[in-house]
C-alpha positions in Angstrom: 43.5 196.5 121.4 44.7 193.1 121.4 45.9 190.7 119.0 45.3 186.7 119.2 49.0 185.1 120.1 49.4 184.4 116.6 52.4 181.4 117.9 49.9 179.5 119.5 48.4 178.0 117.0 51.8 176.4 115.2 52.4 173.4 116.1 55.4 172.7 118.1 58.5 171.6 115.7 60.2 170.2 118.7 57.6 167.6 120.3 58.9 164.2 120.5 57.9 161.7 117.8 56.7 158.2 118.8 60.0 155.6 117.9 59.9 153.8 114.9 59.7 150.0 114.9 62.9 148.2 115.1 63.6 147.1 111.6 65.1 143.3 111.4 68.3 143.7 109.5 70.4 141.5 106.8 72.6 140.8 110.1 69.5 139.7 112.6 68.3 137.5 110.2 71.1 135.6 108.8 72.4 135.4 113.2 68.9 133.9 113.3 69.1 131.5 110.6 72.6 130.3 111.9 71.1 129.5 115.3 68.4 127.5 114.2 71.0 125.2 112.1 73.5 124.6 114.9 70.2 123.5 117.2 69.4 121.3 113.9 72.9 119.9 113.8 73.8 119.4 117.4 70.3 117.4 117.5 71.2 115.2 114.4 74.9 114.8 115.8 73.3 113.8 119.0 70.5 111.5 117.5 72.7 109.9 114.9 76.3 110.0 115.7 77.9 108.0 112.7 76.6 111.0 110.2 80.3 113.1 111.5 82.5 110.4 109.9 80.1 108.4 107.3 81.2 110.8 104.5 84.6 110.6 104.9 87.2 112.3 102.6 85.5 112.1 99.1 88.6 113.3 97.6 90.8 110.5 98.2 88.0 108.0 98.2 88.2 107.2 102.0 84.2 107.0 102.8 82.7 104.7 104.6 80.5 102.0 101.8 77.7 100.3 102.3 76.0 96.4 100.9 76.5 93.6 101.2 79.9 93.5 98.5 83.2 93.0 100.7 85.2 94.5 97.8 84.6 98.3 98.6 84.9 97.7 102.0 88.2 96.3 101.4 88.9 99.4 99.1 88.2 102.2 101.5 90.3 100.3 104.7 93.2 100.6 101.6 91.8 104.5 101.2 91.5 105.4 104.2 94.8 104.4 105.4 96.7 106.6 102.7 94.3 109.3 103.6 95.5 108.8 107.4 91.4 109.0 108.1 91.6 107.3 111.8 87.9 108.6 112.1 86.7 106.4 109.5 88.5 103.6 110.0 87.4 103.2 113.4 84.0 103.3 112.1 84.8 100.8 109.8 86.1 98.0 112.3 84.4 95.7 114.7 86.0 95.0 117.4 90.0 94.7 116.4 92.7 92.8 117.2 95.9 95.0 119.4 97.5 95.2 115.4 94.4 97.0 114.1 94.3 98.9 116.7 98.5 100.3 116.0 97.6 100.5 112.6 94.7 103.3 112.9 96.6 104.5 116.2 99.5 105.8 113.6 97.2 106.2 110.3 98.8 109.4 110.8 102.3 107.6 109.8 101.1 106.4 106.2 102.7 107.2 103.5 101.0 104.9 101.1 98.7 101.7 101.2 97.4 99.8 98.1 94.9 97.1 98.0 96.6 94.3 96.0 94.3 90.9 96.5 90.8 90.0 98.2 89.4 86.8 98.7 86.3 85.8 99.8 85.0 82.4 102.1 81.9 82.4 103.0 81.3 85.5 105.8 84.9 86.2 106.0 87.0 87.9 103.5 90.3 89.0 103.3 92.1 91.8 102.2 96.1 91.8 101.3 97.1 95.4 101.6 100.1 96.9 100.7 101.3 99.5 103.4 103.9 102.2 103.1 105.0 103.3 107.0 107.6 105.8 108.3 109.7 104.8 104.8 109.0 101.3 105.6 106.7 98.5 103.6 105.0 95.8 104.9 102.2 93.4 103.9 99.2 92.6 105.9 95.9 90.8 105.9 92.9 92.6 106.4 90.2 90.0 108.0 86.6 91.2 107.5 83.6 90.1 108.7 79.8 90.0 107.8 78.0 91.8 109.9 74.2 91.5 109.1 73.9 93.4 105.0 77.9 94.8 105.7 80.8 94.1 105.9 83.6 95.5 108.8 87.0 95.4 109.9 87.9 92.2 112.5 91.6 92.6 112.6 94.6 92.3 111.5 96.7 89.1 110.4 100.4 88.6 109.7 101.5 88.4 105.6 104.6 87.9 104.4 106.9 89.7 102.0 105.9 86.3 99.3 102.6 86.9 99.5 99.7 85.6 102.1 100.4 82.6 104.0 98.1 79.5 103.9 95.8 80.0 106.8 93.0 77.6 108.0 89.2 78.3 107.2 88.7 80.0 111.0 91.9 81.7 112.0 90.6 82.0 115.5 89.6 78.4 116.0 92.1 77.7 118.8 92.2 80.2 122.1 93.6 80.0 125.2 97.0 78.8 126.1 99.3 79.3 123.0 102.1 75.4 121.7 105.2 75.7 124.1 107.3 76.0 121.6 105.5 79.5 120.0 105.4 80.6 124.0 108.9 79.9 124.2 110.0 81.8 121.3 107.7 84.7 122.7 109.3 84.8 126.0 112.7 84.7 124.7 112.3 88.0 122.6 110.2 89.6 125.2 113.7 89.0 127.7 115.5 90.4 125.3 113.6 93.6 124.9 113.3 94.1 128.4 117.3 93.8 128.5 118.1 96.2 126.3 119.1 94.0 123.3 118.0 94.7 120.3 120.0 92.6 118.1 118.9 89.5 120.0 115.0 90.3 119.4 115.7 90.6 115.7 117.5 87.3 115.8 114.3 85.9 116.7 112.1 87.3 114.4 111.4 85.5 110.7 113.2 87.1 107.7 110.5 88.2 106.2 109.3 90.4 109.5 112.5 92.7 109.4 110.3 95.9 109.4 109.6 95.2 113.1 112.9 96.3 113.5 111.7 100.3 114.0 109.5 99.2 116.9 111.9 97.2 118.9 114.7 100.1 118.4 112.3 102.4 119.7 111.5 100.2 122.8 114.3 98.8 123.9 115.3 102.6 123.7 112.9 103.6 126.1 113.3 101.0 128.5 110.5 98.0 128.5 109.2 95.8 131.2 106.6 93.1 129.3 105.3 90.0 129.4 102.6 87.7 128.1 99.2 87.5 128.9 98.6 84.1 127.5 95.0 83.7 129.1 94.2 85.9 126.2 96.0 84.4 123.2 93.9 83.8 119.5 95.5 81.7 116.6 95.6 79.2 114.5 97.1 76.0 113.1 101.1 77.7 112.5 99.6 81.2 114.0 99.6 83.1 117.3 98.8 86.3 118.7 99.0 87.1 122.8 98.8 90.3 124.5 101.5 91.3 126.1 100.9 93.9 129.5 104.0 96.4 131.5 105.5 99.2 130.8 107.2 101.1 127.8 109.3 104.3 129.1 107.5 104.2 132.4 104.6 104.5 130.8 101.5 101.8 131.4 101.8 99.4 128.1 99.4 96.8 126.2 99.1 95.5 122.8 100.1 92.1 121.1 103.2 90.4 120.3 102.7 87.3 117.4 104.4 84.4 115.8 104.2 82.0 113.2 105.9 78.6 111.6 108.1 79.3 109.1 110.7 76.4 107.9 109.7 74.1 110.7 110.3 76.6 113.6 108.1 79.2 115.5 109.7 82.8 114.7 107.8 86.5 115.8 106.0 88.0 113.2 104.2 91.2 114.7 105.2 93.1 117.6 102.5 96.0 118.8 102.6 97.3 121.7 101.3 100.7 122.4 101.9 103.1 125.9 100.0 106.5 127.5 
C-alpha cells in the first residue's frame, strides 16, 4: 500500500518573496528638498545678483536703503563703515574717487564712524562722517549723487578737523591739468616720499591733515617710486585731487594724492595710494 507524500502539498517556507518597494525616507526627502533650493538660489543669485548684499547686516543697521531721501543713504555709508561691510558699501557707490576706494579697501580697519551733518543741493548731497581708523580720527565728506529715484556714493572729499570747508556748487567743475602752484606742492612731497623722508612730507601737509602721517610712515618704509598723473586730475576752486602711478614695496601702485588752500598756500590733504 501506498500513502500520498503528505510534504507535497505544504507550501515551501523557503521560496523567495518578491522585494518590497523602496520606501522614501525622512533622509531622501529632506536631501531632495535641499537640492531643489540650491537650484532655486543659484538661479536667483544668477538672475539678480544685488539680492547677496542688499540685506546687509540688520544688526548694526548697515543695509542697503532705498527712495529717493539722501538721509538714510547717508546713514548706512556711516553704518556700514563701523560694521566694516565692504560688500555693501561697494554696492552703495557709483563710481568712486581713489579715497573711496582706500576707505572700503580697509572697512576692515574701522573702529568707529558717526554721521555728524548732511546737506543737501539740489542732486548732490553731502555727508560729514566721523571716522575712527587704526586709533586714528579723521573727518570726511561723503559726496552723493542722485541717481534716477536713489541716491549713491560718488566719492570722497577732504574735511577738516573745524568742520567742512566751503566748497563750490560742482566740486568737479575744473579737470585736467591741476594750478602750478597745487602741482608744485604735489611734486615736492611725492620727492620726498620717494627719498625716504618722512618728516619732509609731513612738513608739507596742512595741520589739520596730520592723520596722513600713518600712511606716509608706512610708505616711505617700504620704499616708493610715484608720480603724478595730472592728465587725470578733478577739483575745484581751492581743491585738487590727481592720481598718482609707480610702485610701493615693489609692488605695482595707484591711487590719489590731494591738496587744498589753506591760509593763502596750497598744502596736501589726502594721500591714498594702494599696491598688489
Amino acid at each position: 500500500m501506498t500513502y500520498p507524500d503528505q510534504y507535497g502539498q505544504r507550501p515551501n517556507p523557503y521560496r523567495q518573496r518578491p522585494p518590497s518597494p523602496p520606501r522614501r525616507t525622512a533622509l531622501g526627502v529632506a536631501l531632495a528638498f535641499l537640492a531643489v533650493a540650491m537650484i532655486a538660489f543659484g538661479v536667483t543669485a544668477f538672475a539678480w545678483p544685488g539680492f547677496l548684499v542688499a540685506g546687509g547686516d540688520s544688526a548694526s543697521g548697515c543695509a542697503r536703503p532705498s527712495g529717493d531721501d539722501p538721509r538714510p543713504y547717508a546713514e548706512a555709508i556711516a553704518d556700514c563703515l563701523e560694521a566694516g561691510n565692504s560688500a555693501v558699501l561697494t554696492a552703495l557707490t557709483c563710481g568712486g574717487n581713489a579715497e573711496t576706494r582706500d576707505l572700503i579697501g580697509t572697512a576692515d580697519r574701522i573702529g568707529g564712524a558717526e554721521l555728524t551733518a548732511l546737506s543737501v543741493s539740489g542732486s548732490e548731497a553731502r555727508a560729514v562722517i566721523e571716522v575712527e581708523r587704526d586709533d586714528d580720527r579723521a573727518t570726511i565728506q561723503a559726496v552723493l549723487a542722485k541717481d534716477g529715484n536713489r541716491w549713491c556714493w560718488k566719492r570722497i572729499d577732504a574735511a577738516d578737523a573745524g568742520g567742512v570747508p566751503a566748497s563750490p556748487t560742482n566740486p568737479e567743475s575744473s579737470v585736467g591739468a591741476p594750478p602750478d602752484d597745487a602741482t608744485g606742492v604735489l611734486d615736492r612731497f611725492l620727492d620726498a616720499v620717494n627719498a625716504r623722508d618722512p618728516d619732509g612730507a609731513m612738513e608739507l601737509v596742512c595741520p589739520t591733515d596730520s592723520r596722513l602721517r600713518l600712511r606716509v610712515t608706512e610708505v616711505t618704509n617700504l620704499g616708493a617710486e610715484l608720480e603724478l598723473d595730472p592728465a587725470d586730475a578733478s577739483g575745484g576752486e581751492g581743491f585738487v585731487n590727481v592720481d598718482v602711478r609707480g610702485t610701493v614695496g615693489g609692488k605695482r601702485a595707484s591711487g590719489g594724492v590731494s591738496a587744498r588752500q589753506a591760509d593763502g598756500r596750497w598744502c596736501v590733504s589726502g594721500f591714498t595710494p594702494t599696491w598688489i
